[in-house]
Each structure stands twice: as C-alpha cells, then as structure tokens.
MIMI-45432 format. One line per 4 residues: their letters; for each residue x, y, z of N, C-alpha, C, CB. Coordinates in nm, 3 decimals, always signed. Atoms other than C-alpha are relative to their C-alpha. Glycine has a CB too. Layout:
N
A = X,Y,Z,X,Y,Z,X,Y,Z,X,Y,Z | ...
This chain:
74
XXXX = -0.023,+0.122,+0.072,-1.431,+5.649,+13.711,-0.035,+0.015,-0.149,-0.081,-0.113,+0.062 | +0.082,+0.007,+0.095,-1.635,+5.764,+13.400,+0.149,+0.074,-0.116,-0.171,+0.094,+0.039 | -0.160,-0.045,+0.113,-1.252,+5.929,+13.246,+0.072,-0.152,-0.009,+0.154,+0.146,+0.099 | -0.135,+0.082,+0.031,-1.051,+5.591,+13.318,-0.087,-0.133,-0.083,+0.108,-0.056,+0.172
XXXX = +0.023,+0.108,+0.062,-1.344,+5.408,+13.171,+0.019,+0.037,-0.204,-0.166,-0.048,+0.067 | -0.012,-0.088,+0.108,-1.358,+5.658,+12.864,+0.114,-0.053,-0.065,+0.011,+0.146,+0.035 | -0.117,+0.014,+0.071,-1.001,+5.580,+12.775,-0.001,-0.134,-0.036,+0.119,+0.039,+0.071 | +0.026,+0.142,+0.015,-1.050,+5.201,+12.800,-0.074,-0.026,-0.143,-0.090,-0.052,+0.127
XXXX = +0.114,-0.007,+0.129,-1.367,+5.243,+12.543,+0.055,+0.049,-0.123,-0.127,+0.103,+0.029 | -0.015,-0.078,+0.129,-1.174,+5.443,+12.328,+0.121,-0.082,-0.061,+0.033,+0.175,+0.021 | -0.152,+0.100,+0.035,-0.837,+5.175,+12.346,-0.117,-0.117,-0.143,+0.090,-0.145,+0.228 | +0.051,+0.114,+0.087,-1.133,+4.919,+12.224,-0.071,+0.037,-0.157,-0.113,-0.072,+0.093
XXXX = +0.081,-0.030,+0.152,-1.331,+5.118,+11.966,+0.136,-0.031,-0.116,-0.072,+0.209,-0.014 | -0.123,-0.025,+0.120,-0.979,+5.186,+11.778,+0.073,-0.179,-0.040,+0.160,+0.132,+0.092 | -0.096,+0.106,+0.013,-0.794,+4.847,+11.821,-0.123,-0.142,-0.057,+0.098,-0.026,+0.178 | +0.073,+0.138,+0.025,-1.115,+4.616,+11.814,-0.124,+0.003,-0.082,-0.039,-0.063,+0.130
XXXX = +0.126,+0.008,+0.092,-1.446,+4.743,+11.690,-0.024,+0.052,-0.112,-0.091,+0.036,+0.046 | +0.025,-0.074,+0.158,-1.367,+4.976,+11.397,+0.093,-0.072,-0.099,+0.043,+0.181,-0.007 | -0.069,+0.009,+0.120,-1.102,+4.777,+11.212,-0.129,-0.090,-0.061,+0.170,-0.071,+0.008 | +0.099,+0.105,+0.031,-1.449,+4.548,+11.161,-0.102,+0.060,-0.048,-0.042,-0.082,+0.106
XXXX = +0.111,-0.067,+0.015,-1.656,+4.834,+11.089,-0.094,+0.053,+0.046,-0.035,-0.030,-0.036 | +0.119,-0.031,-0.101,-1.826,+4.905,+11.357,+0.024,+0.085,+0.105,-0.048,-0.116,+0.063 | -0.098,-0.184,-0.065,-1.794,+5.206,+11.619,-0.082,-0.048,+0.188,-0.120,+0.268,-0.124 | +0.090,-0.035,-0.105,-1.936,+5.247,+11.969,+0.064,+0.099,+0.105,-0.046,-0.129,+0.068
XXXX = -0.037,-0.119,-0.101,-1.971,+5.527,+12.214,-0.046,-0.036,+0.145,-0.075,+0.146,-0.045 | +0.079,+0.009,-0.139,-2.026,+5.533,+12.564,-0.046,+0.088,+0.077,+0.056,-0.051,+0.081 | +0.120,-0.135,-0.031,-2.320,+5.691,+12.717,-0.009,-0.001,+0.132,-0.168,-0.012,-0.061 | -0.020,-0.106,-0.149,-2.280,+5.659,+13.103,+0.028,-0.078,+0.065,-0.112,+0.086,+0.077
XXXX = -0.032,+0.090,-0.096,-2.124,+5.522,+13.408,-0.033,+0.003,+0.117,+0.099,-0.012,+0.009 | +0.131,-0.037,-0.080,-2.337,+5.455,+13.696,+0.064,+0.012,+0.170,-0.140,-0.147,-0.023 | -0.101,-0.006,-0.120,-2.186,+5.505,+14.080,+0.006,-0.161,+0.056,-0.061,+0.119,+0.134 | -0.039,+0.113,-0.029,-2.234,+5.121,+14.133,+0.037,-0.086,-0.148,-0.109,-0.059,+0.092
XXXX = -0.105,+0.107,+0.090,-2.008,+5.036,+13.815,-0.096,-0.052,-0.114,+0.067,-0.154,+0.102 | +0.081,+0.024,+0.146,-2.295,+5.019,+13.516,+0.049,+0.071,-0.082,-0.144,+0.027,-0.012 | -0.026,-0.083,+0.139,-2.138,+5.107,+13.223,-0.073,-0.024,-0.108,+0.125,-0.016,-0.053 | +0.051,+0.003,+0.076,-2.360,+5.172,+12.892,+0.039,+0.031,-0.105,-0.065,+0.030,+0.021
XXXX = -0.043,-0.039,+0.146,-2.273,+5.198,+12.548,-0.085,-0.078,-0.094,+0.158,-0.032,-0.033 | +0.151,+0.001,+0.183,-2.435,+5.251,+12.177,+0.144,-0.086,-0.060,-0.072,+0.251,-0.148 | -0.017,+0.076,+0.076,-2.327,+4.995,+11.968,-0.008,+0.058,-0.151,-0.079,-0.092,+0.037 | -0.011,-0.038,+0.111,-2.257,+5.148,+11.624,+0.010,-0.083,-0.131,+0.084,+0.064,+0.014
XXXX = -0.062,+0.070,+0.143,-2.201,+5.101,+11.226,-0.048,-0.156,-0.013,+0.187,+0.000,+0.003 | +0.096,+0.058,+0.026,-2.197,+4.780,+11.138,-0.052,-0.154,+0.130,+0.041,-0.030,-0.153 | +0.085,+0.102,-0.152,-2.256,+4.595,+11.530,-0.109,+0.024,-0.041,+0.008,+0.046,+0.187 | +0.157,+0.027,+0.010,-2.593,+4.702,+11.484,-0.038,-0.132,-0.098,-0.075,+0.144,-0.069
XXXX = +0.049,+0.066,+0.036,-2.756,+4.417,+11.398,+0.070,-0.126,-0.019,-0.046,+0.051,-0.074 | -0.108,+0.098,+0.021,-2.435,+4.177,+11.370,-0.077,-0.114,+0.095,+0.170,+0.057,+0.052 | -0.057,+0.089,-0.173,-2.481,+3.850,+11.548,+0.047,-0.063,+0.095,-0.007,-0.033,+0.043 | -0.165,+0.027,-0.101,-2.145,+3.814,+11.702,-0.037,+0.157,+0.077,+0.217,-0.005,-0.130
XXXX = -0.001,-0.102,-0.114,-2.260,+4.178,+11.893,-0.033,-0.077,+0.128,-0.108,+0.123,-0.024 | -0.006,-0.011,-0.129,-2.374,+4.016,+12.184,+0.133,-0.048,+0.019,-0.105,-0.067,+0.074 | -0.107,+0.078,-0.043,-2.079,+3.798,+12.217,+0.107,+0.095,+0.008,+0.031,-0.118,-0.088 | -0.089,-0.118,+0.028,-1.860,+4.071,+12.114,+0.006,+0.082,+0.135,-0.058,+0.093,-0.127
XXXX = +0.058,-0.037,-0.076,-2.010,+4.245,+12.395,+0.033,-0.044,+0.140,-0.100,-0.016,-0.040 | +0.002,+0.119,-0.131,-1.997,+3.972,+12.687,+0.145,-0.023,-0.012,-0.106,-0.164,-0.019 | -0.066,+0.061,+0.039,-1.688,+3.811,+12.557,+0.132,+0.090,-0.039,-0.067,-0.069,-0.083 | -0.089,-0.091,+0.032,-1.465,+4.119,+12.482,-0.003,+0.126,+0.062,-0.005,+0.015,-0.119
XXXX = +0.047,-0.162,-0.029,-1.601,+4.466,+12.585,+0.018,-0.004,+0.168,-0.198,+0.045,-0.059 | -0.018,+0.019,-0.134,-1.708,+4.357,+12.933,+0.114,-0.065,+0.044,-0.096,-0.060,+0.047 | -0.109,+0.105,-0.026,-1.455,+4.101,+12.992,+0.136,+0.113,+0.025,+0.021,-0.126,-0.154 | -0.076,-0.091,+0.055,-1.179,+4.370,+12.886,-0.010,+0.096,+0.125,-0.047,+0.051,-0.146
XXXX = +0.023,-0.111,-0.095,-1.347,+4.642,+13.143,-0.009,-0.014,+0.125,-0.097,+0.059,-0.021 | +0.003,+0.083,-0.132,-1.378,+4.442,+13.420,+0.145,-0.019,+0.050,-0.071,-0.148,-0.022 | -0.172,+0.061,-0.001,-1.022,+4.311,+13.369,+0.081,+0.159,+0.053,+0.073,-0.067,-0.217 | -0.101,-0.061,+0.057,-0.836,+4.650,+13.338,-0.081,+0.083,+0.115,+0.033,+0.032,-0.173
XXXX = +0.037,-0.114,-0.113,-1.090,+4.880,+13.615,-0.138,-0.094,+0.083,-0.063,+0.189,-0.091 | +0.068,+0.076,-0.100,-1.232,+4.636,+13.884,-0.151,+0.063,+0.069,+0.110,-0.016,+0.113 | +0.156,-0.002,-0.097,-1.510,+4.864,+14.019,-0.089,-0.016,-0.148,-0.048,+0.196,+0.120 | +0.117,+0.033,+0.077,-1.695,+4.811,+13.655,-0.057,-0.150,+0.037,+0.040,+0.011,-0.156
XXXX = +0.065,+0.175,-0.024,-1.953,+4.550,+13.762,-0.055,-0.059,-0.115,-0.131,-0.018,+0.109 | +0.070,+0.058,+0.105,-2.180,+4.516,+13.441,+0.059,+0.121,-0.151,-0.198,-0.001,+0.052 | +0.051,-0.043,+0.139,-2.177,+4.623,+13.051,-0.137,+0.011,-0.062,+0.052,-0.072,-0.077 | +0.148,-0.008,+0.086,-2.504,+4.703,+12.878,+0.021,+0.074,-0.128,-0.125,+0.085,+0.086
XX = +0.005,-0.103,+0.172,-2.576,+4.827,+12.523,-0.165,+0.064,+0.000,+0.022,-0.141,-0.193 | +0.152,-0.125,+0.055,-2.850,+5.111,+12.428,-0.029,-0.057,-0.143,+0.052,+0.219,-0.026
C-alpha cells in the first residue's frame, strides 16, 4: 500500500501544497492504514495546516485508497 499511497502524496504535494509554498514528505505507512507525513516549507507553522491536513490530505487519501484509516503529521 505504501507505493499507491506514495503516488497519491506526491499528486497532492505538486497540485496542492507547493503552489502555496509549502512541501511535505511521507515518512511511513503502518499495516493498519496509519499514514505519517512531515509537513514542510511554509505549513510549518501555518494555521490553516491542521485543516489543510484533516480537510484535504486525509479526506483526499481516504477517498482515493480505502484501507488508509488515519493521517498524522511528524
């Protein structure tokens, strides 16, 4: 699962979080569907990241590969 989430992460960094300035990578996917990612540039510290986060990232990963259960940020 940790390639079809990879591609997902990488659809959003390009289309959603860097035209804003901001980057993130993802650091691991867990066998019951925890995905983690670093929050980059300028998310750090933004505070539309959580929402961004809840409201887009997860929402988005959930939608598109059903066994992701949660999002978290490092």
């Amino acid at each position: 699962m940790r390639e079809e989430v990879a591609k997902v992460v990488e659809l959003l960094r390009v289309n959603v979080v860097q035209p804003d300035g901001g980057d993130l990578e993802l650091v691991s996917v867990t066998d019951d569907g925890t995905v983690t990612i670093r929050l980059m540039g300028s998310c750090v510290g933004c505070s539309s990241s959580t929402t961004t986060l809840r409201n887009g990232i997860e929402r988005y990963l959930r939608h598109k590969l059903p066994g992701v259960t949660r999002v978290i940020a490092v």
